[in-house]
ROSE-4610 file (N, C-alpha, C; in Angstrom, 1 decimal, always signed):
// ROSE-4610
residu = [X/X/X/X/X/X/X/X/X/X/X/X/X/X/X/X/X/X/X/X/X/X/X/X/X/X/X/X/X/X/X/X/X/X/X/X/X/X/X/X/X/X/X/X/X/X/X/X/X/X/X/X/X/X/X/X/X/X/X/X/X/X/X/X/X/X/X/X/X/X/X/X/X/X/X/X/X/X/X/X/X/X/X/X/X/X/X/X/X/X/X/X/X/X/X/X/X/X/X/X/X/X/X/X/X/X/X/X/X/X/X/X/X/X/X/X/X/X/X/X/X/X/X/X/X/X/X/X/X/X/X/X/X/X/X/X/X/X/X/X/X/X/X/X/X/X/X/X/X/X/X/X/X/X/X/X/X/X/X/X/X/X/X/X/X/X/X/X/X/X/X/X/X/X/X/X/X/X/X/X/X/X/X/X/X/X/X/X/X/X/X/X/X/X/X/X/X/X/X/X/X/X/X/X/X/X/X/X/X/X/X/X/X/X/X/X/X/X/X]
num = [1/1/1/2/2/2/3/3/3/4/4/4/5/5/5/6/6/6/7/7/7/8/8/8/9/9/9/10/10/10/11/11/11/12/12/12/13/13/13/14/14/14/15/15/15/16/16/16/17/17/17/18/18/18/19/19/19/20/20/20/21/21/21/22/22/22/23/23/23/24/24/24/25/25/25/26/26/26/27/27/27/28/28/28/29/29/29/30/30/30/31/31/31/32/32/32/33/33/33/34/34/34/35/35/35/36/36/36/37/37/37/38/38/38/39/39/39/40/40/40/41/41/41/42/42/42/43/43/43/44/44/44/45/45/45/46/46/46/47/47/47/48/48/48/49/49/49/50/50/50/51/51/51/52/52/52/53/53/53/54/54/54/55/55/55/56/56/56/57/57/57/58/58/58/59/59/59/60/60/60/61/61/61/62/62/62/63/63/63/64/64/64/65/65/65/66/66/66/67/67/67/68/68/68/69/69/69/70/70/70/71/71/71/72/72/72/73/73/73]
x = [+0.8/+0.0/+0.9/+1.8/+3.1/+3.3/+3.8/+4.4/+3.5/+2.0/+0.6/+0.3/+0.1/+0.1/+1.1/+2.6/+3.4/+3.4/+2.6/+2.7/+1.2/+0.7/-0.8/-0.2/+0.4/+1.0/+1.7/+2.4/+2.8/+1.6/+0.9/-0.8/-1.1/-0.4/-1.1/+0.2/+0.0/+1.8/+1.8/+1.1/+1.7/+1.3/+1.8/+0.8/+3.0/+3.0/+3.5/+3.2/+3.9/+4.1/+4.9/+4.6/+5.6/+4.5/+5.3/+5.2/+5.7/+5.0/+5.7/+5.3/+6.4/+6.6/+6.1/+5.1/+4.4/+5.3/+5.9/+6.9/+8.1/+8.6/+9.8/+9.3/+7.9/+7.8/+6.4/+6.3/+5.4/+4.7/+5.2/+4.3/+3.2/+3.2/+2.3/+1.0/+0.9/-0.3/-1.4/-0.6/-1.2/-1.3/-0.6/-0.7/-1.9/-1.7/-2.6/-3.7/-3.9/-5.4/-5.4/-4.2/-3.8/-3.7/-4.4/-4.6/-4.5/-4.9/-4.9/-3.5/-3.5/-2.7/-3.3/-3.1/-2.7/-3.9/-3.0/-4.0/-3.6/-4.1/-3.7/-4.5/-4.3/-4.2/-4.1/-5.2/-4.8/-5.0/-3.8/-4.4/-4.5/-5.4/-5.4/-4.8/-4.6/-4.2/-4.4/-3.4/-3.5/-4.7/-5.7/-6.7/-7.2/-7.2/-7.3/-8.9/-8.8/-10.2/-10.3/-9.5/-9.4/-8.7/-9.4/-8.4/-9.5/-8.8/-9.2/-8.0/-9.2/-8.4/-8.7/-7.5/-7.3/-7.5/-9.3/-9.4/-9.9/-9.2/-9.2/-8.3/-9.3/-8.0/-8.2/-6.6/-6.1/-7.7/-8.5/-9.7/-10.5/-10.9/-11.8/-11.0/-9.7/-9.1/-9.7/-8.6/-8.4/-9.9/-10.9/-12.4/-12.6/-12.3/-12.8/-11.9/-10.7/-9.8/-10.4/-10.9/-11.5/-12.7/-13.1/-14.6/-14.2/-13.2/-12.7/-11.9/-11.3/-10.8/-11.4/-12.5/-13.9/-14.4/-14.7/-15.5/-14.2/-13.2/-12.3/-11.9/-11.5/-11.2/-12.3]
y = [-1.2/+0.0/+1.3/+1.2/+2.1/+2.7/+2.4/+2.5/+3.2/+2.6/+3.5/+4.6/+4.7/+6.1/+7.0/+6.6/+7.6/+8.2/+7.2/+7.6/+8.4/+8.1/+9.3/+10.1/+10.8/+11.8/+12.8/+12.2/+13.4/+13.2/+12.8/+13.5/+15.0/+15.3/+16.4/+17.5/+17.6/+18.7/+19.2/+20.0/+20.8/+20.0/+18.5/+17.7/+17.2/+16.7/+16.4/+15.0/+13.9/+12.5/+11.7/+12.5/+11.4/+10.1/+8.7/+7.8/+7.7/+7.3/+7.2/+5.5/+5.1/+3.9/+4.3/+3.5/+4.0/+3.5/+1.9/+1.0/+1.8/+2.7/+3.5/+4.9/+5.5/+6.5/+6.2/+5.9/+5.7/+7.1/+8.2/+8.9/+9.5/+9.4/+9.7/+8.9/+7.7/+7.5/+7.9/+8.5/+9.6/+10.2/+10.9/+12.8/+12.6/+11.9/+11.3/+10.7/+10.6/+8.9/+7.9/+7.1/+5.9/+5.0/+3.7/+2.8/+2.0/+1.3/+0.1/+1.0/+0.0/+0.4/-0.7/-0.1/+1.4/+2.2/+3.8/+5.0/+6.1/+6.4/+7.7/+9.0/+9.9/+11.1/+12.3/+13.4/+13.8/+15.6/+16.5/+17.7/+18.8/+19.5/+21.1/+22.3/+22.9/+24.2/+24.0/+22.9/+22.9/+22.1/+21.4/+20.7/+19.1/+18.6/+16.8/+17.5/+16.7/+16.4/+15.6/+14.0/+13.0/+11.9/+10.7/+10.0/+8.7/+7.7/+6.6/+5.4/+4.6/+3.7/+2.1/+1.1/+0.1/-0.2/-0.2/-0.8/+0.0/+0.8/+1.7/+1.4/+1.8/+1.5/+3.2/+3.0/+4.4/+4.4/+4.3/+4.5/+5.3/+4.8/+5.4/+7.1/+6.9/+8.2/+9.3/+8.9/+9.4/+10.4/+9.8/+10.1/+11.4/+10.8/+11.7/+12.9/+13.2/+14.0/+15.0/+14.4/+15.1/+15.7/+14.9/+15.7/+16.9/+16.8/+18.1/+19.1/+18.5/+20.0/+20.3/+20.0/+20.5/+21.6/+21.9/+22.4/+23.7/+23.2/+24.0/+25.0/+24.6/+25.8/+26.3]
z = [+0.0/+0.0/+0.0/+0.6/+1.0/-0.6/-1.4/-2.2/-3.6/-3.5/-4.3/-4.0/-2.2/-1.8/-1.9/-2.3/-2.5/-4.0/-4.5/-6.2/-6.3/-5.4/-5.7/-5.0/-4.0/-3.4/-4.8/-5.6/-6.5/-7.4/-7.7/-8.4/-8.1/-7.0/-6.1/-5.8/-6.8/-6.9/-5.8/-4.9/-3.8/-2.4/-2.4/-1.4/-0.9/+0.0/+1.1/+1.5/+1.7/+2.0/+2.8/+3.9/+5.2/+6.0/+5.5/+6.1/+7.4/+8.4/+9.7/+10.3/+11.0/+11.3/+13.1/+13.1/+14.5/+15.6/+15.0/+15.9/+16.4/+15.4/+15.4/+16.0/+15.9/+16.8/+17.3/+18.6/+19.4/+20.0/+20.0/+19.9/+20.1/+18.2/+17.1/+17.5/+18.0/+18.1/+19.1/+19.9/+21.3/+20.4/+19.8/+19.3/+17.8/+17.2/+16.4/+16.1/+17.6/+17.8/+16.6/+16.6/+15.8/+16.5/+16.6/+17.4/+16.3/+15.6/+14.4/+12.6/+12.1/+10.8/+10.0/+9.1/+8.5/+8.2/+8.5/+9.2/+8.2/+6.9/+6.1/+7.2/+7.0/+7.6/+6.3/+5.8/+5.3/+5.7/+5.9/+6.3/+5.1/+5.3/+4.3/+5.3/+4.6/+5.9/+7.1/+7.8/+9.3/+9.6/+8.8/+9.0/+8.5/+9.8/+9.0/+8.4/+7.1/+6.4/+6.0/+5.9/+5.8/+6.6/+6.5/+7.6/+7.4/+7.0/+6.1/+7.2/+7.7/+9.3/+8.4/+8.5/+7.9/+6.5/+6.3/+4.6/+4.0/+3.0/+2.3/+1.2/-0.3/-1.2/-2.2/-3.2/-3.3/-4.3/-5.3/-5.7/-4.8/-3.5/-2.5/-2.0/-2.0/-1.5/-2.6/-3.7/-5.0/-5.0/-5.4/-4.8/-3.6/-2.8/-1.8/-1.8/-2.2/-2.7/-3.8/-5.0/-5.6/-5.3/-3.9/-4.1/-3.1/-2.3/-1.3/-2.5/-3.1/-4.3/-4.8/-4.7/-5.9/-5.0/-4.0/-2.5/-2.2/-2.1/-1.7/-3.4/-4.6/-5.5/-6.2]
């Protein structure tokens, strides 16, 4: 999954793509409310408006992405 979501990440010229290893930073799942994986997260100006927990595929994103750029320009 790692590797489709980095390639739909440059779809989106001014978008931003850090994978984080929850095992390697424990954290994030306090700061984040990430309890299960895999957890996309997606923010606009400082704001999650997405966040798609386990089964989600890049189709369903892709989607809901277009229907927030639609709203937003």
């Amino acid at each position: 999954m790692l590797p489709r979501l980095e390639e739909l990440s440059k779809e989106y010229k001014n978008s931003k793509f850090f994978p984080i290893d929850i095992k390697k930073n424990p954290e994030v799942t306090g700061e984040f409310l990430v309890f299960v994986t895999p957890v996309l997260i997606i923010y606009y100006d400082g704001l999650e408006v997405l966040k798609k927990i386990r089964f989600f595929s890049i189709s369903e994103i892709k989607e809901e992405m277009e229907k927030f750029l639609e709203k937003i320009l």
